[in-house]
C-alpha positions as a printed NumPy array, in Angstrom:
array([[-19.92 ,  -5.965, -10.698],
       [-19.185,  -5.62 , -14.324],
       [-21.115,  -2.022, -14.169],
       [-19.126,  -0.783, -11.365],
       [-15.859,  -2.064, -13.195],
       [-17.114,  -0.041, -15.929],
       [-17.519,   3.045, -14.231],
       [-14.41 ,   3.366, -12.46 ],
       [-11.935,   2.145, -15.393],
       [ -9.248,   0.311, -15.798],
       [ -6.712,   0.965, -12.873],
       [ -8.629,   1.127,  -9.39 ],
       [ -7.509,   1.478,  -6.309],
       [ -9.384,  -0.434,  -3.213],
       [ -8.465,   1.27 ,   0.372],
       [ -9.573,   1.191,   4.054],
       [-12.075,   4.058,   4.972],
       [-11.538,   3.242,   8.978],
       [ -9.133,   2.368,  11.229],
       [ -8.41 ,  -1.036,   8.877],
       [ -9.489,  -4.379,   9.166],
       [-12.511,  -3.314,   6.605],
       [-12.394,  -6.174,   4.646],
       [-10.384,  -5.225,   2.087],
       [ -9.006,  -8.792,   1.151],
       [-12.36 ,  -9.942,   0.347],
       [-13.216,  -7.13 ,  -2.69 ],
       [ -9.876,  -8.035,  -4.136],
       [-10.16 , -11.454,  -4.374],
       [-13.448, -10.854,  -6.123],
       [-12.888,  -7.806,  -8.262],
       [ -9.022, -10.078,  -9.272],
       [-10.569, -11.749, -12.303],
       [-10.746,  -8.998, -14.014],
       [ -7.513,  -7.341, -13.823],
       [ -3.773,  -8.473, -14.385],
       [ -1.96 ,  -7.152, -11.689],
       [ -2.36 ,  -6.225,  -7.966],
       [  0.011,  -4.181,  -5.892],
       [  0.593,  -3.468,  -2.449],
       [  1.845,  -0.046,  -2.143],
       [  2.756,   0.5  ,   1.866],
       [  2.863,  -0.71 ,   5.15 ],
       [  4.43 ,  -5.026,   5.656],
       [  3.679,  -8.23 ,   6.803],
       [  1.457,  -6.135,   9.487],
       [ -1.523,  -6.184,   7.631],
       [ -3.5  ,  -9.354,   7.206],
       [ -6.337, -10.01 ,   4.585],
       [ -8.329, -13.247,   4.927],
       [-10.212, -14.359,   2.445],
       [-12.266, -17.411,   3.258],
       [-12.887, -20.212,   0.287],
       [-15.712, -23.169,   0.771],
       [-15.258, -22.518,   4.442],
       [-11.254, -22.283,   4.82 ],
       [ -9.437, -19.658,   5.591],
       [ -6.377, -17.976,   3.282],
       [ -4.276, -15.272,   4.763],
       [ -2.728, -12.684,   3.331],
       [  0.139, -10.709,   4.807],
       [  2.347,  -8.707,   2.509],
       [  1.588, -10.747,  -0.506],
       [ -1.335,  -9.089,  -2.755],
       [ -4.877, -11.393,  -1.472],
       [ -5.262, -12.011,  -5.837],
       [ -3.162, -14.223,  -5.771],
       [ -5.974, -17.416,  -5.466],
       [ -5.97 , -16.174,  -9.243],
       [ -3.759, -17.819, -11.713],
       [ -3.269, -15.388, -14.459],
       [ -2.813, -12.118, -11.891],
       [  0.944, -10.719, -11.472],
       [  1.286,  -9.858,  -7.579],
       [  3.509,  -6.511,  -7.215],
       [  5.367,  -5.599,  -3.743],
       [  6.146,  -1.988,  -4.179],
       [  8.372,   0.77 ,  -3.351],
       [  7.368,   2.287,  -0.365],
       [  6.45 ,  -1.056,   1.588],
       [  8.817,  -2.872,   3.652],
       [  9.447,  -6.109,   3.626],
       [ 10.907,  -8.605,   6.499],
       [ 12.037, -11.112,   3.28 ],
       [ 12.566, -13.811,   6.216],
       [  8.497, -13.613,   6.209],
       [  8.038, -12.85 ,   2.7  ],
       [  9.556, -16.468,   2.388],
       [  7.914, -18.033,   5.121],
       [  4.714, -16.648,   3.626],
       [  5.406, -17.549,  -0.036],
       [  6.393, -21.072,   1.292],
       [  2.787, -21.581,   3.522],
       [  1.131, -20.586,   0.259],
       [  2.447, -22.507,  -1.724],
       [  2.245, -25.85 ,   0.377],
       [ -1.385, -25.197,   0.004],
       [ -0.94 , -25.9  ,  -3.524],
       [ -1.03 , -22.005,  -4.509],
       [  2.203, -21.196,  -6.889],
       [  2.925, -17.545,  -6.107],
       [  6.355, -17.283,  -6.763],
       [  6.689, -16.811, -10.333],
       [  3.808, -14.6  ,  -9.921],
       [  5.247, -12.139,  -7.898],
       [  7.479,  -9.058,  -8.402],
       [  9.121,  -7.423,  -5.244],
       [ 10.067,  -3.578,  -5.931],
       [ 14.253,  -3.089,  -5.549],
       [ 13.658,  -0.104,  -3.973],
       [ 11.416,  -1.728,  -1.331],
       [ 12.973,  -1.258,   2.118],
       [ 14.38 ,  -4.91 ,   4.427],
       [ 13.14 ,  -5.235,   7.585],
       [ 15.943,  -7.106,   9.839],
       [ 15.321,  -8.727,  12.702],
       [ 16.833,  -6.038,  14.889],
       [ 13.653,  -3.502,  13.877],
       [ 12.141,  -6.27 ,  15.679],
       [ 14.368,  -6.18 ,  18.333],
       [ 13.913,  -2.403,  18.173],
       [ 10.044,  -2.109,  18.051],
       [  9.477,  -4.067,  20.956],
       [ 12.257,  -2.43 ,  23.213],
       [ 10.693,   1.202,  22.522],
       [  6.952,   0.008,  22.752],
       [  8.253,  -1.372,  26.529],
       [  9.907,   1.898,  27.116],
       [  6.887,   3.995,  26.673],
       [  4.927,   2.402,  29.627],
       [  1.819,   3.804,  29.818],
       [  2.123,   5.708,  26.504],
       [  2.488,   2.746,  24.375],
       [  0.803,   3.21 ,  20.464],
       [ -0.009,  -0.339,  20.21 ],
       [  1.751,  -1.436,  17.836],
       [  2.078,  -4.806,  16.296],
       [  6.017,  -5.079,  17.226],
       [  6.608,  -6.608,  13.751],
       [  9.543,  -3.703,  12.97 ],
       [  7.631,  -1.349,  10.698],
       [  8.268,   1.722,  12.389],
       [ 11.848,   1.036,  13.114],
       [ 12.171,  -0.117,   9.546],
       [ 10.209,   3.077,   7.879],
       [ 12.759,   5.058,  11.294],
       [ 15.658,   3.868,   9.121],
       [ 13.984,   5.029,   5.71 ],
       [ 13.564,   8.342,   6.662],
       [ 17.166,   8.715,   8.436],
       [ 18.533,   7.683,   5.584],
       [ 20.552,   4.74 ,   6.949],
       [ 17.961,   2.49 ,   5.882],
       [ 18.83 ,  -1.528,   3.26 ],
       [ 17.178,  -2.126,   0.29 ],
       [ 16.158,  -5.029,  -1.639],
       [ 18.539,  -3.91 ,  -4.099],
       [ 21.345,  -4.138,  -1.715],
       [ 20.623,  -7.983,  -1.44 ],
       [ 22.679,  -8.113,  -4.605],
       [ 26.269,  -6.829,  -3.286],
       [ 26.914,  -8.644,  -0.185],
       [ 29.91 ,  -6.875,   0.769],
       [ 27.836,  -3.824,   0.623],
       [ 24.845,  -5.727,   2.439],
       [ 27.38 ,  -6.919,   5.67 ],
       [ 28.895,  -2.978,   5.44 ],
       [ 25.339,  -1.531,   5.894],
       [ 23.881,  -3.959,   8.334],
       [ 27.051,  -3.584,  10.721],
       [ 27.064,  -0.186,  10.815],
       [ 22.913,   0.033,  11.527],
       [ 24.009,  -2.352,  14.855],
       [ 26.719,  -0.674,  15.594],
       [ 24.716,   2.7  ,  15.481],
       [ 21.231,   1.342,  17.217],
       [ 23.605,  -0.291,  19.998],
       [ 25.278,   2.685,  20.428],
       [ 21.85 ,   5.159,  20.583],
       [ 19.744,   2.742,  22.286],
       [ 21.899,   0.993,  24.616],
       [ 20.925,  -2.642,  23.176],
       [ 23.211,  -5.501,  22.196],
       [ 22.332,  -6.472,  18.249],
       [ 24.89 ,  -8.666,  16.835],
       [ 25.495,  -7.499,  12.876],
       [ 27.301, -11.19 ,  12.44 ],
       [ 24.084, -13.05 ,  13.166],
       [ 21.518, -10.538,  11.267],
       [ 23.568, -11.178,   7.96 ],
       [ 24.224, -15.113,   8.683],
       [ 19.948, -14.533,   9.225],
       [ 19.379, -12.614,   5.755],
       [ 21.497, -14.641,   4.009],
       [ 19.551, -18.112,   4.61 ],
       [ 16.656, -17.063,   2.459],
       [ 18.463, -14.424,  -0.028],
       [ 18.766, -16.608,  -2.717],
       [ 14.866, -17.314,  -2.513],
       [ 13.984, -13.782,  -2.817],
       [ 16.497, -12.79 ,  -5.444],
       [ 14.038, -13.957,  -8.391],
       [ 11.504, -12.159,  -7.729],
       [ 13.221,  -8.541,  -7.152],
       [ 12.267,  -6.041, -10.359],
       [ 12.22 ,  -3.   , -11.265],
       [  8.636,  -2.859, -10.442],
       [  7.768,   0.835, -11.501],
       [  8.741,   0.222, -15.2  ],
       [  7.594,  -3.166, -15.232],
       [  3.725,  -1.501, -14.426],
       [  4.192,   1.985, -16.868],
       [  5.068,  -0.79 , -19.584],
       [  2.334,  -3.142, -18.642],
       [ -0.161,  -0.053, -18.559],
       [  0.901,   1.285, -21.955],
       [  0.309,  -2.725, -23.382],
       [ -3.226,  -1.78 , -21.954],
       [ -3.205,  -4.216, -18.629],
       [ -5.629,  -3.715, -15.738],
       [ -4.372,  -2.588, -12.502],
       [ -5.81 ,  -3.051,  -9.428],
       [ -4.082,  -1.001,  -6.384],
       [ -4.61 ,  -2.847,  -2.828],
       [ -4.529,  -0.48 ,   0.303],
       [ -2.937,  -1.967,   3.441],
       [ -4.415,  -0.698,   7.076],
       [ -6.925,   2.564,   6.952],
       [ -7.086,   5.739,   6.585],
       [ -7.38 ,   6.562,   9.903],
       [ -3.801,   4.843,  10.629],
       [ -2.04 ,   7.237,   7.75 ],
       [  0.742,   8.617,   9.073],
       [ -0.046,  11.976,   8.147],
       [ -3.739,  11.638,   8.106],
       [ -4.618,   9.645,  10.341],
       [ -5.12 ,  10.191,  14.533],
       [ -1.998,  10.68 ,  15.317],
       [  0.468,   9.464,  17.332],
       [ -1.718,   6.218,  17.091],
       [ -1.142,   5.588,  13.188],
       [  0.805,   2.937,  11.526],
       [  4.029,   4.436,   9.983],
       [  3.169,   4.736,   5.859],
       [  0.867,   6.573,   4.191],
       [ -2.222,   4.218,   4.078],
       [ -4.206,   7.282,   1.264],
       [ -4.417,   7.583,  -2.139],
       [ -0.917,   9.314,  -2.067],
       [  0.624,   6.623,  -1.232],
       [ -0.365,   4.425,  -4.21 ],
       [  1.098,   7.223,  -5.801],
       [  4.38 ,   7.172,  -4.187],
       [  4.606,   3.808,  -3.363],
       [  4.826,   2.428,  -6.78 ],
       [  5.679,   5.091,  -9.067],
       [  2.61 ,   5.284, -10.844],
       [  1.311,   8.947, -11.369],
       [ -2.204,   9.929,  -9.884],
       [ -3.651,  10.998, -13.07 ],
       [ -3.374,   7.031, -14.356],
       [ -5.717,   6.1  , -11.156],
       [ -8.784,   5.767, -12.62 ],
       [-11.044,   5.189,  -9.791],
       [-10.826,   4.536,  -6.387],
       [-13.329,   2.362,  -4.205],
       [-13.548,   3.04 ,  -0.16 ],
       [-13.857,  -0.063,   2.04 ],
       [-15.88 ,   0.605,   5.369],
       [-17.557,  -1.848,   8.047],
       [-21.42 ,  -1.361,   8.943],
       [-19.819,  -0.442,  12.185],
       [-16.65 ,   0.748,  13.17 ],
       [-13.411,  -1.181,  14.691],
       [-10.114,  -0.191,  15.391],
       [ -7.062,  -2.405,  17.097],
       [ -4.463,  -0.533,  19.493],
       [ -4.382,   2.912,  21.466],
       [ -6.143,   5.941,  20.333],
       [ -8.971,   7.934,  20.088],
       [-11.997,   5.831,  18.839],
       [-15.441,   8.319,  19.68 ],
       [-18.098,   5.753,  18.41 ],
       [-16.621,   3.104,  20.624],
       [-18.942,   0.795,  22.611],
       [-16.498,  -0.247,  25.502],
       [-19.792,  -2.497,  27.056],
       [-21.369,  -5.68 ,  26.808],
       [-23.025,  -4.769,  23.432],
       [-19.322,  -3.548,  21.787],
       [-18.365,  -7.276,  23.199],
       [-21.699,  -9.038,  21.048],
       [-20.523,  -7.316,  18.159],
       [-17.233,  -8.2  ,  18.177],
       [-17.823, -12.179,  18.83 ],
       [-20.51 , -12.025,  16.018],
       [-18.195, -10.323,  13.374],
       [-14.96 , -12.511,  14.799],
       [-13.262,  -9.337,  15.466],
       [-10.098, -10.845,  16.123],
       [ -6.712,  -9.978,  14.135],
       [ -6.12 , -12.594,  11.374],
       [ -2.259, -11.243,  11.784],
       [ -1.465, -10.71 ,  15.774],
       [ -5.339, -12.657,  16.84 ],
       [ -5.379,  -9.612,  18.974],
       [ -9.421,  -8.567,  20.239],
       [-10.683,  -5.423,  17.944],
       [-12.66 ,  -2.412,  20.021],
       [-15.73 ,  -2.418,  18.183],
       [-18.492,   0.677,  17.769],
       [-20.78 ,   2.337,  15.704],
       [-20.572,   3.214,  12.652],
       [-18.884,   6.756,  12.429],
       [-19.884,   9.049,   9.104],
       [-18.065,  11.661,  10.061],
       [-14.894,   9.602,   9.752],
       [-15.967,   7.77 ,   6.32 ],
       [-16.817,  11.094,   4.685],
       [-13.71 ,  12.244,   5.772],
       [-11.814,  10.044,   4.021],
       [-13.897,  10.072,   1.149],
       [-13.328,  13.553,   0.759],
       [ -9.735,  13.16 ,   1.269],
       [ -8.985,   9.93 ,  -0.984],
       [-11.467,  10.6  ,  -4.038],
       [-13.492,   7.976,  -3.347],
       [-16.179,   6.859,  -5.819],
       [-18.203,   4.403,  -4.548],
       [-18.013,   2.47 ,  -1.04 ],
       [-17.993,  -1.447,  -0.21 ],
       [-20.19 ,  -1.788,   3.   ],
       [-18.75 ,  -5.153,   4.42 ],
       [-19.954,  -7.63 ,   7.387],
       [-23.335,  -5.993,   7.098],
       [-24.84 ,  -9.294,   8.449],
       [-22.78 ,  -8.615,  11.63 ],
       [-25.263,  -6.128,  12.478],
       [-28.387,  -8.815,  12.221],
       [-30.366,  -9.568,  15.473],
       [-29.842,  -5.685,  16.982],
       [-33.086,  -4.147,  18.053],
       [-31.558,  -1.026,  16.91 ],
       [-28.512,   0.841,  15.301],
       [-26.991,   3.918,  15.757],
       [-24.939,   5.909,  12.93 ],
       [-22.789,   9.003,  14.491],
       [-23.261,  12.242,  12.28 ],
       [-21.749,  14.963,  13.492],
       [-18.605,  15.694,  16.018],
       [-19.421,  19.091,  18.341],
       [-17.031,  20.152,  20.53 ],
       [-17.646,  23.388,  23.014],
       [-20.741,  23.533,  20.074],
       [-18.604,  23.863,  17.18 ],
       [-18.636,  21.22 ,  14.373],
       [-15.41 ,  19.535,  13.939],
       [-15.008,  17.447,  10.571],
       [-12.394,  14.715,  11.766],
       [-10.953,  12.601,  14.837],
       [ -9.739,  15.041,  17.195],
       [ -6.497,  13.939,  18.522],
       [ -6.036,  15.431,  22.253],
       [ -7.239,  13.599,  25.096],
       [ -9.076,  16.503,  26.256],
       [-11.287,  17.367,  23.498],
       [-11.753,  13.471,  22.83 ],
       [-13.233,  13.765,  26.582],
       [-15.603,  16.582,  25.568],
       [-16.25 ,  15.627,  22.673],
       [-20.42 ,  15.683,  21.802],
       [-21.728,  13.328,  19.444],
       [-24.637,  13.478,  17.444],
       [-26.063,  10.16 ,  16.277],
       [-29.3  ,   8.691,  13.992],
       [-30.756,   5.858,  15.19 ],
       [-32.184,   2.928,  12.291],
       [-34.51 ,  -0.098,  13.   ],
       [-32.697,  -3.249,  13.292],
       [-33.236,  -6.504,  11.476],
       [-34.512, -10.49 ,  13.286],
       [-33.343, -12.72 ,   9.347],
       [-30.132, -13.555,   8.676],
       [-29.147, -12.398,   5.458],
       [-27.033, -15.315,   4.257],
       [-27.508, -16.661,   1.074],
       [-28.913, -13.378,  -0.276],
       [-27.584, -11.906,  -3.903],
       [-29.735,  -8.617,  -4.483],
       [-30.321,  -6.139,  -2.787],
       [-34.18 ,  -6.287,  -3.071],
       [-33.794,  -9.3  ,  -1.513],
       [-32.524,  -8.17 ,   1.762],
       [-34.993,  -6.986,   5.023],
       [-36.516,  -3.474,   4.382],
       [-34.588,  -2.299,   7.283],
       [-31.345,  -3.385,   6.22 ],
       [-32.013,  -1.909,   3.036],
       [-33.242,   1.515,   4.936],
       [-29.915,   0.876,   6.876],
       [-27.58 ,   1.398,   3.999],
       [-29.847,   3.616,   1.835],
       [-29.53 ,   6.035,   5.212],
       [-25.611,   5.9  ,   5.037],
       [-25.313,   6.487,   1.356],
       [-27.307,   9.68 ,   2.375],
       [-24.768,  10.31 ,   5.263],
       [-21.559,   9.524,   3.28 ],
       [-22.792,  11.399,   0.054],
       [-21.126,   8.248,  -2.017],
       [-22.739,   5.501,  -3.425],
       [-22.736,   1.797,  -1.873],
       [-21.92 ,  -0.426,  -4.9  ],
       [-21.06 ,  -3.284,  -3.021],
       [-22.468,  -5.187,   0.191],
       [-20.751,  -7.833,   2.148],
       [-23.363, -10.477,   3.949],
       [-20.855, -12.939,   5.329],
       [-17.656, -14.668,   5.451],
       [-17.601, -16.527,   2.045],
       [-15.566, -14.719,  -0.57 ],
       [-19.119, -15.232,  -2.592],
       [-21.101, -13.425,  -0.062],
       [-21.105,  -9.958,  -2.269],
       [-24.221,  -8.128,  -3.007],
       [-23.205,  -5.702,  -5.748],
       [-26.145,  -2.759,  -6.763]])
């Protein structure tokens, strides 16, 4: 660990090389000791890291997962958004399990409410598209980040002028009600924000000077990426994205921090591939093997408990993002998933009408004709639990990654080989 560290400096951003769910939680709870602060950047309460201690699991929603750490400072940027009912709710669940997070943690002013009418919102429009629904998580992101963009959108910052706060939130009611036909009630969303205001007021900051001065004093940042790559709005396959930008920009943009003071940046990626939702997903094995794989790696969202499409592992989508994000060096996670297969398969190329495509395409069409070209490795019988170097592992896992590292062009500094937050190979 301490020569990876070394090599990528002293702020480093971790981020999802998929569709999310990589395990993401897991390499920042481990790499947390040696930095003193962790930000979330994007996205809300949507994402969920799990990180799982002596057997129990701790889950992470919108809160940075460093905070099992007592000396780390937990930042909530700019360009997330924040439901601060279940900011509260989450803060409070911690904290009953003896974690003290709230003096730890410093939520951005500029970071964007969600009310319970994006709720409200999210779920009418995901009913309205019938057949054409995204799959969304219906926990008001889109609405919220809907709001940002039209510029009608609350701010933490306006939690401290309530006159202003019952102003803005009437006229967003009055406005959805009148463009969407529903019946929000602007009395009952303030009575509803104003029963936990006074618990999130302490922790609101002006979180983008608060981490230029703590990186001039010489602290250690460590960035944590929320969802994939894949699910970037502008990146990702869209229409079936999440509603932030889940890259390396959006660390960027998200907290205020400029790229050149990003140091290093590590790509998180499963031995195979999942993805939650609608959209295109070409390595997908929609069959009684996609089913083994997901009941062996628990694919199963720690946020909505919703069932993850599982598949191969896909290089052309994990050099993509690579490419794309800067990435350095790669944390292969649930590797042990993948123990007991006879064989594996790794896709390596996308042709379509026998031209090479280098991402997702995002029509249903060429999705349907869409050739893939795959390499097929030896499988492994022993578990690899327990296990702490790499030597140590079978020789076909070891051929297994060795082969990807050759695929992905990056390095593979890192190798998760179970659930523990201690099951980490690093090489």
């Amino acid at each position: 660990m301490k020569d990876l560290l070394h090599d990528l400096g002293s702020n480093v951003a971790i981020l999802g090389s998929q569709w999310g769910d990589e395990g993401k939680g897991k390499l920042v709870d481990a790499l947390s000791p040696h930095f003193d602060i962790v930000c979330r950047s994007a996205g809300g309460a949507n994402a969920g890291h799990t990180i799982v201690v002596d057997g129990k699991q701790v889950i992470f929603h919108l809160i940075p997962s460093s905070m099992l750490h007592p000396q780390v400072i937990g930042v909530i940027g700019n360009g997330t958004v924040v439901s601060i009912k279940d900011l509260s709710e989450e803060i409070e669940s911690l904290e009953k399990g003896g974690l003290e997070v709230t003096s730890r943690i410093k939520l951005s002013l500029r970071a964007h409410i969600i009310f319970d009418y994006h709720k409200t919102i999210d779920q009418e429009l995901e009913n309205r598209k019938g057949t054409q629904k995204i799959g969304t998580t219906c926990r008001g992101i889109g609405p919220a980040y809907t709001d940002k963009i039209s510029r009608m959108g609350i701010r933490c910052e306006d939690l401290l002028d309530t006159d202003l706060l019952r102003e803005k939130i009437e006229y967003n009611c009055t406005w959805h009600n009148k463009n969407l036909g529903l019946k929000l009630d602007p009395a009952q969303e303030y009575e509803s924000i104003m029963t936990v205001r006074e618990k999130v007021k302490p922790l609101l900051a002006d979180t983008r000077k608060f981490l230029h001065d703590e990186m001039k004093a010489g602290k250690r940042i460590l960035f944590e990426g929320a969802q994939g790559f894949f699910l970037d709005i502008d990146h990702g396959t869209y229409p079936f994205v999440t509603s932030s930008s889940t890259g390396i920009g959006g660390v960027s943009t998200g907290l205020g921090i400029p790229p050149q003071n990003i140091t290093g940046v590590i790509g998180i990626a499963k031995a195979y591939t999942t993805r939650v939702g609608s959209g295109p997903f070409p390595s997908e094995l929609d069959n009684e093997l996609g089913g083994q794989i997901r009941e062996q790696g628990a694919e199963f969202g720690a946020t909505t408990g919703r069932p993850r499409r599982c598949g191969w592992f896909d290089a052309v989508v994990v050099r993509n993002a690579i490419e794309s994000n800067g990435i350095n060096a790669i944390n292969l996670t649930k590797l042990d998933v993948l123990s007991g297969l006879p064989e594996i398969k790794v896709v390596t190329q996308y042709l379509l009408d026998d031209k090479e495509l280098f991402t997702v395409p995002t029509t249903r069409k060429a999705n349907q004709k869409l050739e893939l070209k795959y390499e097929t490795f030896p499988g492994w019988e022993q578990s690899l639990s327990g296990m702490r170097k790499f030597e140590d592992m079978p020789p076909q896992a070891q051929a297994y990654v060795l082969g990807l590292e050759k695929l992905i062009h990056t390095p593979i500094r890192a190798i998760g080989i179970g659930q523990e937050r201690s099951d980490l190979i690093f090489r």
